[in-house]
C-alpha positions as CSV (number, residue, x, y, z in Angstrom):
1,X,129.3,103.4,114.8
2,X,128.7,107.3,115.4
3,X,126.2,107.0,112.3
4,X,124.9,104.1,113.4
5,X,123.7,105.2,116.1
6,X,122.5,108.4,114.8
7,X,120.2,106.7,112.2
8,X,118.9,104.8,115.1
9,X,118.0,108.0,118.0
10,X,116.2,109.9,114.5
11,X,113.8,106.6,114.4
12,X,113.4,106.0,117.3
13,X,112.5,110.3,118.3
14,X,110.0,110.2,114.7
15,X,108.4,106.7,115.7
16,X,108.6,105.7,119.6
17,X,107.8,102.4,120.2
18,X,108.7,99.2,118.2
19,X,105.6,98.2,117.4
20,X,105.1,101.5,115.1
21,X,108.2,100.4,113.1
22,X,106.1,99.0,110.2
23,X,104.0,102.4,110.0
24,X,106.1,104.5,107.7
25,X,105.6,107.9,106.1
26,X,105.9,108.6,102.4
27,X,109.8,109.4,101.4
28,X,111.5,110.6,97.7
29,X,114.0,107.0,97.2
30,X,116.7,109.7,96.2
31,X,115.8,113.0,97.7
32,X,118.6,115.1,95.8
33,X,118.2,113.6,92.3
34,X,114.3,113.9,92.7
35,X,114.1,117.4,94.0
36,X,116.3,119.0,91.5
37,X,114.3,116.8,88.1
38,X,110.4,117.3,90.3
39,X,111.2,120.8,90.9
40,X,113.3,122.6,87.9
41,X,114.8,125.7,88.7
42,X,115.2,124.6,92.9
43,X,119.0,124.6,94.0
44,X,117.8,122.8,97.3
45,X,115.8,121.5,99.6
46,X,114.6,120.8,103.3
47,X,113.2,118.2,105.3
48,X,110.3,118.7,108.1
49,X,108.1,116.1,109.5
50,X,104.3,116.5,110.5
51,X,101.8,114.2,111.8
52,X,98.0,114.3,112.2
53,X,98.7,113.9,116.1
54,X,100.7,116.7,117.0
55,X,98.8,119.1,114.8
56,X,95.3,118.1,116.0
57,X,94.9,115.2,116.8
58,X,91.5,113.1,116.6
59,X,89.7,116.3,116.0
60,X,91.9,117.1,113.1
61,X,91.4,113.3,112.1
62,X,88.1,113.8,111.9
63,X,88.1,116.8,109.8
64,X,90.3,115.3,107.1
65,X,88.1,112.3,107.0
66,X,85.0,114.9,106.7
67,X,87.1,116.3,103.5
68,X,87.7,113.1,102.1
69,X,84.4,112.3,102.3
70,X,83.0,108.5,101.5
71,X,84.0,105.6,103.4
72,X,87.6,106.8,104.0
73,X,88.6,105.3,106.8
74,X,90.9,102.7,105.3
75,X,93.1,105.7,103.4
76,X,94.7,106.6,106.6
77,X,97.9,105.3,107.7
78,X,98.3,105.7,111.9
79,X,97.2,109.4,113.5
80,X,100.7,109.6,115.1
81,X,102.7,108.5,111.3
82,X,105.2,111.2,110.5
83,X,104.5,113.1,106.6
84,X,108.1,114.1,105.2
85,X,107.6,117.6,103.6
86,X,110.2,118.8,101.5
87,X,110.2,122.7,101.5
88,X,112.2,123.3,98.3
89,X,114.4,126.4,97.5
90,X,116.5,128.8,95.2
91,X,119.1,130.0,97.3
92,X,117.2,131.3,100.1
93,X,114.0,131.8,98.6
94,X,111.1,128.8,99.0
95,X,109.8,127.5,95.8
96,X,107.2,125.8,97.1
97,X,106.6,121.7,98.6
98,X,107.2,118.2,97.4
99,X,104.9,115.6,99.0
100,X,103.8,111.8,98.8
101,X,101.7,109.2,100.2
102,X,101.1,105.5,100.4
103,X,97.7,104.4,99.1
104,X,96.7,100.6,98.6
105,X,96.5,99.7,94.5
106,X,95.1,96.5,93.3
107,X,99.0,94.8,93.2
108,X,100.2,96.6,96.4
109,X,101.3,99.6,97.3
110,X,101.5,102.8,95.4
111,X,103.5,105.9,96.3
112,X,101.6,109.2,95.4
113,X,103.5,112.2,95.5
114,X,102.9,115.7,94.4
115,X,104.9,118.9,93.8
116,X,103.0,122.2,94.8
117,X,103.6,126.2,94.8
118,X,103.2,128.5,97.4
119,X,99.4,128.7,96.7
120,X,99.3,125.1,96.8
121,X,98.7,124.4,92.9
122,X,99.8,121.5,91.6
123,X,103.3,121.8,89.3
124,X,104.1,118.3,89.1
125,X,103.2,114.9,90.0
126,X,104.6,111.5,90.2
127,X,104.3,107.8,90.9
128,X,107.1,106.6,92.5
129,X,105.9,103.2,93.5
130,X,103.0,101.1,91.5
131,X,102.9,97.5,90.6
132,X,100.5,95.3,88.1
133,X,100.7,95.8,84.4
134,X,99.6,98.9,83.9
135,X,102.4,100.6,86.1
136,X,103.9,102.0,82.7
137,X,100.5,103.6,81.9
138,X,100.1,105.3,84.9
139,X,103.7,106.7,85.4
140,X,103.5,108.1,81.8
141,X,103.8,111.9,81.7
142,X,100.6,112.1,79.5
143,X,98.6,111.0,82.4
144,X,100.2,113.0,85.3
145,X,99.9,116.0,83.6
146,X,96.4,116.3,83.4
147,X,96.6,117.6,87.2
148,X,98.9,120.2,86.7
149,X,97.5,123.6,87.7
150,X,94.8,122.0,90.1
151,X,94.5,122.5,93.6
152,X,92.5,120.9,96.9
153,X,89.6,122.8,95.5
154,X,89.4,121.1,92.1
155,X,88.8,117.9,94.5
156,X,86.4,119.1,97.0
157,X,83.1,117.5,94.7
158,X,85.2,114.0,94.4
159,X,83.8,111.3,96.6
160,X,87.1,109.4,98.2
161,X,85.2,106.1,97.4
162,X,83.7,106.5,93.6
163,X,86.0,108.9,92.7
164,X,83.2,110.9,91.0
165,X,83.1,114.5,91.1
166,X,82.7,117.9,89.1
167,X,84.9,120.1,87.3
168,X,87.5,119.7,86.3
169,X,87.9,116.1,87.6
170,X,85.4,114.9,85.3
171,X,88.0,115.3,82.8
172,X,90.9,113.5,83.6
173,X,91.0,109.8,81.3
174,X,92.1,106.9,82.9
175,X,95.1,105.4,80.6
176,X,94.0,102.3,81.7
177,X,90.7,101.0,81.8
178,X,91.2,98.0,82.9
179,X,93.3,98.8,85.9
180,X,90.0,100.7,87.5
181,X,91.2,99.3,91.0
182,X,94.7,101.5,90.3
183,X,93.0,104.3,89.1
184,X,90.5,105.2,91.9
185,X,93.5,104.1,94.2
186,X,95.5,107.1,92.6
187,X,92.3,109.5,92.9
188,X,92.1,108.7,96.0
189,X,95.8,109.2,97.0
190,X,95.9,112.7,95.1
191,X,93.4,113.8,97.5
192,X,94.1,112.8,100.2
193,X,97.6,114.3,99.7
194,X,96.0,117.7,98.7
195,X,93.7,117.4,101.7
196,X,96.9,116.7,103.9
197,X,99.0,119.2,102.4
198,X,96.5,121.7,102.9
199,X,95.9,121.1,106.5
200,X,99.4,121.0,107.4
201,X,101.1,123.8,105.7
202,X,98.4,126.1,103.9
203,X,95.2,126.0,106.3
204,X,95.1,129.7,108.1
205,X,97.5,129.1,111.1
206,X,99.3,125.9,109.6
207,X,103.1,126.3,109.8
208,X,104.6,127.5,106.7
C-alpha cells in the first residue's frame, strides 16, 4: 500500500491535474540494464526531471521553436511535460547524459534517445520505440552510428520540416528509402533532443 501510494504522490507532484495524465515524457523501459549497455564504463546513474515551463516558459518555447526552425510546432509535446535526464556516473564522477524523446513516425510513435558527454557530443544513440517495416533498419547499429561524435551545432543548418541541411548532415544515408516518413521523423527527433538537451543542461546558466 506504502508503494502504492508512493507511485501515486510522484505522479501526481511531476504532472498535476488528470487531464495531463496522457502527456508523458520520454523514459529508458529498463533504466539499469540500459544505462550500463548505452553508457560503457558508467557504474550508475541519476534521475532529474525538467520542463520547458519551469525553466522559461513561453519565452523559452519560443526560442526552441526558433532553433528548430520550419514549421515545428507539432514536435512539441505540452510546455509543462516533464524530460527525464539521466546524469550518468563512475563512482562519483559524471560521465555525461542519457536522453530521449517521443516524435510521431509514419506507424506511431518513436522513442529517440541519445547518450551525450560533458560537452554535449553525441556517444551513442538509440531507438527504443519504432513501428512499420523498416523498424529493423533503423534500430541497426550501422545507421545510429553515423551520429556519433556530432553535437547541436552539426544540426543548426537542418530545417525541422525537410530535414535538409549542411555539413555534416548531408552525409548521413537513410537505410531505408522507402520509410522517408520514419526518417525525417527521426531527424527531426535527434534535434529536437540536441536542441532540448542543450537548453536544459548545457546553455550558459542551465543547471548542470
Amino acid at each position: 500500500m506504502k508503494k502504492y501510494f508512493k507511485v501515486i504522490t510522484i505522479f501526481l507532484f511531476f504532472f498535476g491535474l488528470p487531464e495531463a495524465f496522457a502527456a508523458i515524457g520520454c523514459d529508458l523501459n529498463d533504466p539499469v540494464r540500459d544505462v550500463a549497455r548505452l553508457f560503457p564504463g558508467s557504474s550508475g546513474y541519476k534521475m532529474r526531471y525538467a520542463s520547458i515551463t519551469e525553466l522559461g516558459g513561453e519565452p523559452l518555447l519560443k526560442k526552441i521553436k526558433e532553433r528548430l526552425g520550419g514549421n515545428s510546432k507539432v514536435l512539441f509535446a505540452p510546455i509543462d511535460v516533464p524530460y527525464t535526464i539521466y546524469e550518468v556516473y563512475n563512482g562519483s564522477t559524471k560521465l555525461g547524459y542519457i536522453h530521449g524523446v517521443n516524435q510521431k513516425g509514419q506507424y506511431g510513435g518513436t522513442q529517440v534517445f541519445i547518450v551525450q558527454d560533458l560537452n554535449g557530443t553525441i556517444k551513442n544513440f538509440y531507438i527504443q520505440k519504432i513501428s512499420g517495416p523498416a523498424a529493423a533498419k533503423f534500430r541497426n547499429r550501422a545507421f545510429g552510428v553515423q551520429f556519433i561524435g556530432m553535437s547541436v551545432k552539426d544540426f543548426v543548418g537542418m530545417d525541422a520540416s525537410t530535414c535538409k541541411g549542411t555539413g555534416r548532415i548531408t552525409k548521413v544515408v537513410n537505410p531505408a528509402p522507402e520509410a522517408k516518413a520514419d526518417f525525417l521523423g527521426i531527424m527531426r527527433g535527434l534535434k529536437k533532443n540536441l536542441i532540448l538537451m542543450d537548453e536544459f543542461v548545457f546553455s550558459a546558466g542551465a543547471k548542470k
